[in-house]
C-alpha positions in Angstrom: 51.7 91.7 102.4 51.8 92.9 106.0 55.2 91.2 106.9 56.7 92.6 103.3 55.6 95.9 104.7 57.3 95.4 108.2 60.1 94.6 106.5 60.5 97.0 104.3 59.6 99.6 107.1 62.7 98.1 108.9 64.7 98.4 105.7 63.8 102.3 105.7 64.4 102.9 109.3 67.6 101.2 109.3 68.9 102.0 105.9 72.0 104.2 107.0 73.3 101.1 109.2 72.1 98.3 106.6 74.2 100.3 103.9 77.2 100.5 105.9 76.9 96.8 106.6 76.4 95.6 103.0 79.4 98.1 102.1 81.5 96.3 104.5 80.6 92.8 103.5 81.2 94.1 100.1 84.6 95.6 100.6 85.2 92.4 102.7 84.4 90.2 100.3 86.5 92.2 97.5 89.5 92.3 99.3 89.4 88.4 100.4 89.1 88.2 96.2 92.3 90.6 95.1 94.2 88.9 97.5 93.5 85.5 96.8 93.6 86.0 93.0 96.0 89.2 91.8 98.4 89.6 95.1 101.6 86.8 94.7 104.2 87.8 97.1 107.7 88.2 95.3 109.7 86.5 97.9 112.6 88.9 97.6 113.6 91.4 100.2 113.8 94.2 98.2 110.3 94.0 96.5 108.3 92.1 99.9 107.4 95.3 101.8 106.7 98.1 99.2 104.7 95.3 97.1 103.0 94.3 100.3 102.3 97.9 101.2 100.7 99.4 98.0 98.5 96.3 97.8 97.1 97.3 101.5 97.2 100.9 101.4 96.7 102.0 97.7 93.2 100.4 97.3 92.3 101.6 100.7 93.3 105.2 99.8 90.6 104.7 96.4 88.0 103.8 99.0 88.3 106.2 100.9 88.7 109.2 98.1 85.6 107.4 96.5 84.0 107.6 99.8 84.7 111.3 100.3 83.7 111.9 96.3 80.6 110.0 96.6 79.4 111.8 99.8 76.4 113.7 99.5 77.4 115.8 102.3 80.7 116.7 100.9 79.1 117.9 97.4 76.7 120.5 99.8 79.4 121.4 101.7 82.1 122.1 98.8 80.0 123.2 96.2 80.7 126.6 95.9 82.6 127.3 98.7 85.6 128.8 96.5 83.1 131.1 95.5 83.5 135.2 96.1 81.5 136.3 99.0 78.0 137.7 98.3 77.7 139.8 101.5 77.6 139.3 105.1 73.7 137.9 105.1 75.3 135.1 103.2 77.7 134.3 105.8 75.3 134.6 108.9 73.7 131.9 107.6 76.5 129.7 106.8 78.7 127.4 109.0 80.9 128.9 111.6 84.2 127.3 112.0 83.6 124.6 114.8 80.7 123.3 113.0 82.4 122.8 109.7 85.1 120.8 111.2 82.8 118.9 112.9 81.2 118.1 109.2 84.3 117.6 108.2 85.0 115.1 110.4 81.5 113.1 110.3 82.2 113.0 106.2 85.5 111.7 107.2 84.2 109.3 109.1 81.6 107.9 107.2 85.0 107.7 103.7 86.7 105.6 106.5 84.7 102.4 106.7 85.2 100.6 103.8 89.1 102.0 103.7 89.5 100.5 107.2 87.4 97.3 106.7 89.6 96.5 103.6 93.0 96.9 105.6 91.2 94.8 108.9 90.2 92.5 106.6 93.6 91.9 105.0 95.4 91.4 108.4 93.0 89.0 109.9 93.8 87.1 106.7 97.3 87.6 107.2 98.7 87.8 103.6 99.7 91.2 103.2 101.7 91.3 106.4 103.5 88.5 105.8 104.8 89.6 103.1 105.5 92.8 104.6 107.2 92.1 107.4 109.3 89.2 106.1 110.7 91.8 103.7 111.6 94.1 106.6 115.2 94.3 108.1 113.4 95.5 111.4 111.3 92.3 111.7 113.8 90.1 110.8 115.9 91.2 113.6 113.3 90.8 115.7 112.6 87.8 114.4 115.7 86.2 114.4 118.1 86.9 117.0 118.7 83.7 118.2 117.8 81.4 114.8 119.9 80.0 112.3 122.8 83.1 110.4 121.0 82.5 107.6 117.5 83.2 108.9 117.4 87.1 107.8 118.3 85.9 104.2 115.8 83.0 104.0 112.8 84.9 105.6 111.8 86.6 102.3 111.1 82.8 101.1 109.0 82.2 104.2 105.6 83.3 102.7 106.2 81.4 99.5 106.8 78.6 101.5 110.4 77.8 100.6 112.1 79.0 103.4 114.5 76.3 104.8 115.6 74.8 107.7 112.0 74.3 108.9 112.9 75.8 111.7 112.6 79.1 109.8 109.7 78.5 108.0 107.5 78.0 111.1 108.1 82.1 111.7 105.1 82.2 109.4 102.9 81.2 112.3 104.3 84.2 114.2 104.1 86.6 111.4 100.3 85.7 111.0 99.5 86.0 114.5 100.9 89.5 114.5 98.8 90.2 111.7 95.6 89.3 113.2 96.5 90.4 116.6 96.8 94.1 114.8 93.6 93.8 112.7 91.8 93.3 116.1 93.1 96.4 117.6 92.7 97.6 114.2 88.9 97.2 114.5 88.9 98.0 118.3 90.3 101.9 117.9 87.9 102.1 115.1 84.9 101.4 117.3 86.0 103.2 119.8 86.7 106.5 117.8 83.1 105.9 116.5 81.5 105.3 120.3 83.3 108.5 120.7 82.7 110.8 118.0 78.8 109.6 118.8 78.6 110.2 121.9 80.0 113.7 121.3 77.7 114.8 118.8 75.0 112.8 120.8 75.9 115.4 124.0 76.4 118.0 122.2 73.2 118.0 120.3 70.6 121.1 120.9 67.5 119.6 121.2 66.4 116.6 123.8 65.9 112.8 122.4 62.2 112.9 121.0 62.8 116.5 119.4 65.8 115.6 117.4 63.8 112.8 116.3 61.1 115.2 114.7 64.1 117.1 113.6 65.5 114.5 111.1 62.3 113.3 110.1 61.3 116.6 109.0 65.1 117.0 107.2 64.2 114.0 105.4 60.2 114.4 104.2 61.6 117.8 102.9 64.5 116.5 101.1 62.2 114.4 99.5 59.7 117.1 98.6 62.5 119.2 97.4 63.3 116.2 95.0 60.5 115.8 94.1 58.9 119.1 93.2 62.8 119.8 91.0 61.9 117.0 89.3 58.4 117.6 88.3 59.5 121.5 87.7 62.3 121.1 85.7 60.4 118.6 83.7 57.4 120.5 83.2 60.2 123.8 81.9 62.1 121.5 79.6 58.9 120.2 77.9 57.3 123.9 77.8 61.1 124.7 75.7 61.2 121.9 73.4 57.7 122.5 73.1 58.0 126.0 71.7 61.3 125.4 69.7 59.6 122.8 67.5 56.1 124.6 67.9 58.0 127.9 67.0 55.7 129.7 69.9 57.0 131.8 73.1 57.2 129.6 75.5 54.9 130.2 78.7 56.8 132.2 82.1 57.6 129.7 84.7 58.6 131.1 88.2 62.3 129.7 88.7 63.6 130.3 91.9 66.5 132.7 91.0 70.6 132.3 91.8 70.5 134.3 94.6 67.3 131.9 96.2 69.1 129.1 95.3 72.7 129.5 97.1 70.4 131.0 100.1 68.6 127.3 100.1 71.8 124.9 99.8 74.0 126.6 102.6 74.7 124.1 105.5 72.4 124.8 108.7 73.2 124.3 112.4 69.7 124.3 114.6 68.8 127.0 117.0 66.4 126.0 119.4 65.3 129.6 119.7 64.4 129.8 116.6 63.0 126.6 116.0 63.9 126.5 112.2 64.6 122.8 111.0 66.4 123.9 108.5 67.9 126.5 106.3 64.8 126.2 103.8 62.0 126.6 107.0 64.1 129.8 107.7 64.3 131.4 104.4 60.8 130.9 103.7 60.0 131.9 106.8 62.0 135.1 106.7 61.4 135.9 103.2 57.6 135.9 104.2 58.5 138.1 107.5 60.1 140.5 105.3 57.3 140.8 102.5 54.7 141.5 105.0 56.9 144.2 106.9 56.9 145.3 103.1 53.3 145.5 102.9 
C-alpha cells in the first residue's frame, strides 16, 4: 500500500510532464499507424508532393487546433473577452498586453507538441518525404545532375520501388537520410525554443524558488476547492428546483454569487509580490472584505 501511494504521489507531482509524454507516445504511435496503413504514395510527379504534404501537415494542423481548443487556459483566457467593457475596475484587474502574449505564447506552446511530434515522427520514418521530395522539380535537380537523362522522370517511381536503372533507385537511401537528418533538427529547435521560453519565464518570475512553489500549490488546492464547492452548490440548487417544481412549493433562497462576482473571479491574474495575492480570487475576497468594513 505504501509503494502504491509513492507511486501515485509521483504520478501527481509529475502529471503535467507524464501527460505530455503519454500524448507524445500517443501521437507517435498514431502517426507510425496512418502511415503504415492509409498513406500509398501515388508515384506520379504531379500528385507526390501535395499528397505527401497534406498527409504531414493537415493532421498536424488538427492537433494543434485540438490542442489550442482543448486548452483550459485558452477557454479562461477567451471566454468573454469580446465582451463590452464593464468599467475601468474590470480592466485593472485584467491582463496587460505583455502578459497576454506571453499566455498566448505558453498556450501555443503547450498545442505544439503533439503537432510537432507527429511531423518529427514522420521524417525519422522517412515516408512522407520521400514522397515529397521525389515529386519535387527542385530535388530532382539536386538530385540528379550528373545521373542518367531519364533520372528526373523516373524519380517519382523511386518510393514505390520501381524506379529503374538501379542506379536511380538507390536515391532512396539519400532521400531518407535527408528526412531523418531534418526530423533531428526538427526535434533539436523544438527543445531548444522550450529551454528558452523556460528559462525566460523561469527569470522573469516575481517570486524566489521556494515561494513560487507555495504559489502553485496554493493555485491548485484552490482550483480544486472552487470545483468542488460548484459542484456541491449547484447540485444542492438544482435539487432545491426540481424539488419545488414537482413539490409545487417556493423553493428556498440560495446565495449565488452574482454575474458581476463571477467575471471579477475568472479574469487572468499576474502576481504582485507587494501585494501578496495568489490569485485573482485571494484578492477579490480580500478586497471585497476591505471594502465592507470601510462600509461599516
Amino acid at each position: 500500500m505504501d509503494k502504491f501511494r509513492h507511486v501515485l504521489d509521483l504520478f501527481v507531482k509529475y502529471h503535467t510532464v507524464l501527460g505530455y509524454s503519454f500524448l507524445s507516445l500517443l501521437t507517435a504511435g498514431g502517426e507510425r499507424l496512418f502511415s503504415s496503413v492509409v498513406f500509398q504514395c501515388p508515384c506520379l510527379a504531379a500528385w507526390n508532393l501535395p499528397y505527401s504534404l497534406v498527409f504531414l501537415l493537415v493532421p498536424a494542423l488538427i492537433l494543434f487546433l485540438l490542442g489550442c481548443l482543448l486548452s483550459t487556459r485558452a477557454k479562461m483566457l477567451m471566454t468573454g473577452c469580446c465582451a463590452p467593457s464593464h468599467g475601468d475596475e474590470d480592466c485593472e484587474a485584467g491582463l496587460g498586453l505583455c502578459v497576454r502574449m506571453a499566455v498566448c505564447c505558453n498556450i501555443t506552446l503547450a498545442a505544439t507538441v503533439a503537432p510537432i511530434t507527429w511531423i518529427a515522427v514522420a521524417l525519422l520514418g522517412g515516408g512522407f518525404y520521400e514522397c515529397a521530395a521525389s515529386g519535387s522539380g527542385w530535388v530532382s535537380r539536386l538530385l540528379c545532375p550528373k545521373q542518367d537523362p531519364t533520372c528526373q522522370e523516373q524519380l517519382p517511381q523511386v518510393p514505390c520501388q520501381q524506379a529503374k536503372p538501379q542506379q536511380i533507385q538507390e536515391l532512396l537511401k539519400e532521400l531518407k537520410a535527408h528526412s531523418q537528418v531534418a526530423g533531428w533538427i526538427l526535434i533539436a529547435l523544438l527543445v531548444i525554443m522550450v529551454l528558452i521560453f523556460t528559462s525566460i519565464i523561469k527569470c522573469r518570475s516575481p517570486v524566489n524558488f521556494f515561494h513560487l512553489k507555495f504559489w502553485k500549490l496554493y493555485c491548485k488546492k484552490e482550483q480544486e476547492l472552487l470545483m468542488d464547492e460548484t459542484k456541491k452548490h449547484a447540485t444542492e440548487l438544482a435539487e432545491e428546483n426540481v424539488k419545488s417544481f414537482f413539490d409545487g412549493s417556493q423553493p428556498l433562497e440560495y446565495r449565488i454569487p452574482n454575474a458581476k462576482e463571477w467575471e471579477k473571479i475568472s479574469l487572468q491574474y499576474t502576481f504582485d509580490p507587494k501585494s501578496q495575492y495568489y490569485s485573482v480570487l485571494h484578492k477579490y475576497v480580500n478586497r471585497k472584505e476591505d471594502d465592507d468594513n470601510i462600509d461599516m
